[in-house]
DSSP file (Angstrom, degrees, kcal/mol; ACC not computed):
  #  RESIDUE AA STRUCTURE BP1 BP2  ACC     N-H-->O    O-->H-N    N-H-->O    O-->H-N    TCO  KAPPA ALPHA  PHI   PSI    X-CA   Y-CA   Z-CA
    1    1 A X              0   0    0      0, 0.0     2,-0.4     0, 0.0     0, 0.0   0.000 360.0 360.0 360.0  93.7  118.1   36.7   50.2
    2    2 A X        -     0   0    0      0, 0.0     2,-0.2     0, 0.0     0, 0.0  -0.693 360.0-159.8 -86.5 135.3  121.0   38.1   48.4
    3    3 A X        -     0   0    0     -2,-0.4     2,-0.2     3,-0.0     5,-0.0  -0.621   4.5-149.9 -94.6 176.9  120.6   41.2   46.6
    4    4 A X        -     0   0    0     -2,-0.2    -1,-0.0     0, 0.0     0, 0.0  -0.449  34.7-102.0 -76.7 176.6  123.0   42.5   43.7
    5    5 A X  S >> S+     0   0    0     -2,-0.2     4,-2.6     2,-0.2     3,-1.6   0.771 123.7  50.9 -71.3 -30.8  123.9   46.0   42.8
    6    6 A X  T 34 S+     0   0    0      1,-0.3     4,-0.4     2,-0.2    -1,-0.1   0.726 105.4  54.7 -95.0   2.4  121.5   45.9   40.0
    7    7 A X  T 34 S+     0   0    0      2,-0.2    -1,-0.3     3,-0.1    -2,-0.2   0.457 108.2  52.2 -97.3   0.4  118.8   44.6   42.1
    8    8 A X  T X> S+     0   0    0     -3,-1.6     4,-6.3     3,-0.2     3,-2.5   0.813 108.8  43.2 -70.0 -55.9  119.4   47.4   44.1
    9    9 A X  H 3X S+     0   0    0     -4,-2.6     4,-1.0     1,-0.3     5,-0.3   0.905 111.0  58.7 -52.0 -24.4  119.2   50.3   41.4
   10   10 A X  H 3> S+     0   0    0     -4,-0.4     4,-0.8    -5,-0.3    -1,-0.3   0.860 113.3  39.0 -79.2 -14.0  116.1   48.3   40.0
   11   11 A X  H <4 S+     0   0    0     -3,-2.5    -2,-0.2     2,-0.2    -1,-0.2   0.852 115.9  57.5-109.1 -38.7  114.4   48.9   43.9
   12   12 A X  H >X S+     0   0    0     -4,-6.3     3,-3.4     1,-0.2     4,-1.3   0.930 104.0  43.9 -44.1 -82.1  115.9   52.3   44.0
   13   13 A X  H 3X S+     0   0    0     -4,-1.0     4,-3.9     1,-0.3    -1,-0.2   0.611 109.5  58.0 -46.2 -33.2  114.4   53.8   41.0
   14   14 A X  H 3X S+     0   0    0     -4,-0.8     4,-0.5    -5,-0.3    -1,-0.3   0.450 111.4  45.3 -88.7  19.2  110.7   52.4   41.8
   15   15 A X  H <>>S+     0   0    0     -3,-3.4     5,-0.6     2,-0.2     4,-0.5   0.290 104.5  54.5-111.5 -24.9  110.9   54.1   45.0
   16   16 A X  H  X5S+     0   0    0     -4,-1.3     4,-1.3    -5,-0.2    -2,-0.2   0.889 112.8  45.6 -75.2 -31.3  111.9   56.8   43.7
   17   17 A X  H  <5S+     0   0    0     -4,-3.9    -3,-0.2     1,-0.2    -2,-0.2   0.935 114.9  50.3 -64.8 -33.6  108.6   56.6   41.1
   18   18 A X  H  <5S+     0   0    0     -4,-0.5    -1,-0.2    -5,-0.2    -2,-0.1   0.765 121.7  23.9 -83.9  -4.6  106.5   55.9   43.7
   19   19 A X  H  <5S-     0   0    0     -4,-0.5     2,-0.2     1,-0.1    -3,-0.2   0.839  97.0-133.7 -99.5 -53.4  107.3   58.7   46.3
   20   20 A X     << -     0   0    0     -4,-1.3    -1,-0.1    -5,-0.6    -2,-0.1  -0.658  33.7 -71.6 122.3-176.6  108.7   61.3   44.0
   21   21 A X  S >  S+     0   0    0     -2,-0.2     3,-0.8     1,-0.1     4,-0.4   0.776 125.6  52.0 -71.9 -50.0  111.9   63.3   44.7
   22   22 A X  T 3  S+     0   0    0      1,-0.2     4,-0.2     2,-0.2    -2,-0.1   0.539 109.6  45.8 -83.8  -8.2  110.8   65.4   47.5
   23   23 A X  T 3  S+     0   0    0     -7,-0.1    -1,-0.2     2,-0.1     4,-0.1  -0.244  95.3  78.8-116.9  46.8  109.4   62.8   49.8
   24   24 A X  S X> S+     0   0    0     -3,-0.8     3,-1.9     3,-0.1     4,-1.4   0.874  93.9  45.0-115.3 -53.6  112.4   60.5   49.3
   25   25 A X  H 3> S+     0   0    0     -4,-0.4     4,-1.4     1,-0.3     3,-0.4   0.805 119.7  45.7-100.4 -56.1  114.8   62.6   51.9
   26   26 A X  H 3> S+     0   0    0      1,-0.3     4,-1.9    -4,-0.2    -1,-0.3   0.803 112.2  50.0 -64.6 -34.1  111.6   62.6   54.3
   27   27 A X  H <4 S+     0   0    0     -3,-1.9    -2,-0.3     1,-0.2    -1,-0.3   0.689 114.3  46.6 -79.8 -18.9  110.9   58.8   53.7
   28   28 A X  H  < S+     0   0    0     -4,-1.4     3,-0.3    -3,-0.4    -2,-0.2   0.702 103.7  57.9 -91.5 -18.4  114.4   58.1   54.4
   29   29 A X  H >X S+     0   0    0     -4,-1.4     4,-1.5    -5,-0.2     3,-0.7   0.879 108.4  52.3 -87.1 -43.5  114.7   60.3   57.6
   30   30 A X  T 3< S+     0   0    0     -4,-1.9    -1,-0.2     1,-0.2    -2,-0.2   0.107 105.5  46.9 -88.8  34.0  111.8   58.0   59.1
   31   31 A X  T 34 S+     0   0    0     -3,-0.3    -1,-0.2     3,-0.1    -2,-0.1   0.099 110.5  59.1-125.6  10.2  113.0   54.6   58.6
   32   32 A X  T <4 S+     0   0    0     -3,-0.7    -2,-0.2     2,-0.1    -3,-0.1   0.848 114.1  33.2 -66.1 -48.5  116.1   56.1   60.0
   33   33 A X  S  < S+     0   0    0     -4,-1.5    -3,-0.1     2,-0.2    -4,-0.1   0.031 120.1  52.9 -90.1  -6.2  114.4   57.1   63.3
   34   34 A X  S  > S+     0   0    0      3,-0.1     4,-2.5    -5,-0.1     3,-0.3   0.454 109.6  47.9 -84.4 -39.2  112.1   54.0   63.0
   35   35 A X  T  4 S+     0   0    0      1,-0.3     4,-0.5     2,-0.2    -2,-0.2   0.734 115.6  49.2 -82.7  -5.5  115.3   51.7   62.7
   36   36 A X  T  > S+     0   0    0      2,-0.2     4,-0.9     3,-0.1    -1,-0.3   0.676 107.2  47.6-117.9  -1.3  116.8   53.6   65.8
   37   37 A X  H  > S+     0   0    0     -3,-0.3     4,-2.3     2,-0.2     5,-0.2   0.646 107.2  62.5 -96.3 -33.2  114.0   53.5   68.2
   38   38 A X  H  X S+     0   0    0     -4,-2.5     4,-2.0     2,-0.2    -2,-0.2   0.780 110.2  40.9 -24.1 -44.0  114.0   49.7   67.1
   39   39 A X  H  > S+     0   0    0     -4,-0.5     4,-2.1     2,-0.2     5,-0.3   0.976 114.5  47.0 -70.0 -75.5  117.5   49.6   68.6
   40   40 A X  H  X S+     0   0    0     -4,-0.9     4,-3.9     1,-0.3    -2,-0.2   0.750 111.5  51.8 -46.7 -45.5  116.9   51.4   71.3
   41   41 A X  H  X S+     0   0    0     -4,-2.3     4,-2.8     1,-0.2     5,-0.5   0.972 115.4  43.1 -43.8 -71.3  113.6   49.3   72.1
   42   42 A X  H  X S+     0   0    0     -4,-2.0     4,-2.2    -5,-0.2    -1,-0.2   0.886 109.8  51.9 -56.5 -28.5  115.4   46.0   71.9
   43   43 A X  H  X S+     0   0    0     -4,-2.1     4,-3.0     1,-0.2     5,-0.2   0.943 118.5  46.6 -76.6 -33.7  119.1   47.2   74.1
   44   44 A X  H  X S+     0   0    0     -4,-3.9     4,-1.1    -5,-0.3     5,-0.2   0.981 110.7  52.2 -61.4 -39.7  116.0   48.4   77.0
   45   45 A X  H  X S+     0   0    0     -4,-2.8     4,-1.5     1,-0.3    -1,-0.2   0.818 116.3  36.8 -78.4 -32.6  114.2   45.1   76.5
   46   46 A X  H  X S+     0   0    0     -4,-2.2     4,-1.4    -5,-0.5     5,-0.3   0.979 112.0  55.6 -90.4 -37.8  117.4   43.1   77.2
   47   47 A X  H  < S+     0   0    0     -4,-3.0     4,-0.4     1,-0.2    -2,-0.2   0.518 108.4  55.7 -67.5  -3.9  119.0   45.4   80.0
   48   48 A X  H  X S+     0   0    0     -4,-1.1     4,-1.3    -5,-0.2    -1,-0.2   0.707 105.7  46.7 -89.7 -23.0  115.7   44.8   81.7
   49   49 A X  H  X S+     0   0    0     -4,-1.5     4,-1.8    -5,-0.2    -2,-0.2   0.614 110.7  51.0 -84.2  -3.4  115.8   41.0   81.6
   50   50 A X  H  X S+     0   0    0     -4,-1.4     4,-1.2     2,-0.1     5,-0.2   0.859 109.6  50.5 -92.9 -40.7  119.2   40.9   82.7
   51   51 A X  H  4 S+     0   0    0     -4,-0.4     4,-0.4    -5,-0.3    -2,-0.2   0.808 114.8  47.9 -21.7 -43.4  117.9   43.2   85.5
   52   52 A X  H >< S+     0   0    0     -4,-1.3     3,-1.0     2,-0.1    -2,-0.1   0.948 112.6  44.8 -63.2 -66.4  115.2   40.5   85.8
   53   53 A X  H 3< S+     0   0    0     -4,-1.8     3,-0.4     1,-0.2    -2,-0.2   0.539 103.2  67.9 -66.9  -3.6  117.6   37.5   85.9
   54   54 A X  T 3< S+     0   0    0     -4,-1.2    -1,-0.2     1,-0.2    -2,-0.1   0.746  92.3  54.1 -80.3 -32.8  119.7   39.1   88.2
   55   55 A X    <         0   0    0     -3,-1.0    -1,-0.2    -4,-0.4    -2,-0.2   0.492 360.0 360.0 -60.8 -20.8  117.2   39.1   91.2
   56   56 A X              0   0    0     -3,-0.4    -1,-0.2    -4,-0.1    -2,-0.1   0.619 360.0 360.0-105.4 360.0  116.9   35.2   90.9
C-alpha cells in the first residue's frame, strides 16, 4: 500500500476534523509511546527466545 503526498494531506486534515487541534499533540504523543512499548515488547520477546534456545 503506497501512499502519495496527497494521500497523506487528505488523511491529515480528517484527523485533524475529527480530533480537533488540541487533542492532536496528545493523540500523537500516545501512538508514540504505544509504537515504543511495541518495540520494546518485541526486542524482550526475542532476547528471551534466544535465552531460551541457548539452554538447548
Amino acid at each position: 500500500m503506497n501512499l502519495g503526498g496527497s494521500e497523506l494531506i487528505i488523511i491529515l486534515i480528517i484527523v485533524l476534523v475529527l480530533f480537533g487541534g488540541a487533542k492532536l499533540p496528545k493523540l500523537a504523543r500516545s501512538l508514540g509511546q504505544a509504537q515504543k512499548e511495541f518495540k520494546d515488547g518485541i526486542n524482550d520477546g526475542d532476547s528471551t527466545a534466544s535465552e531460551d534456545g541457548a539452554g538447548e
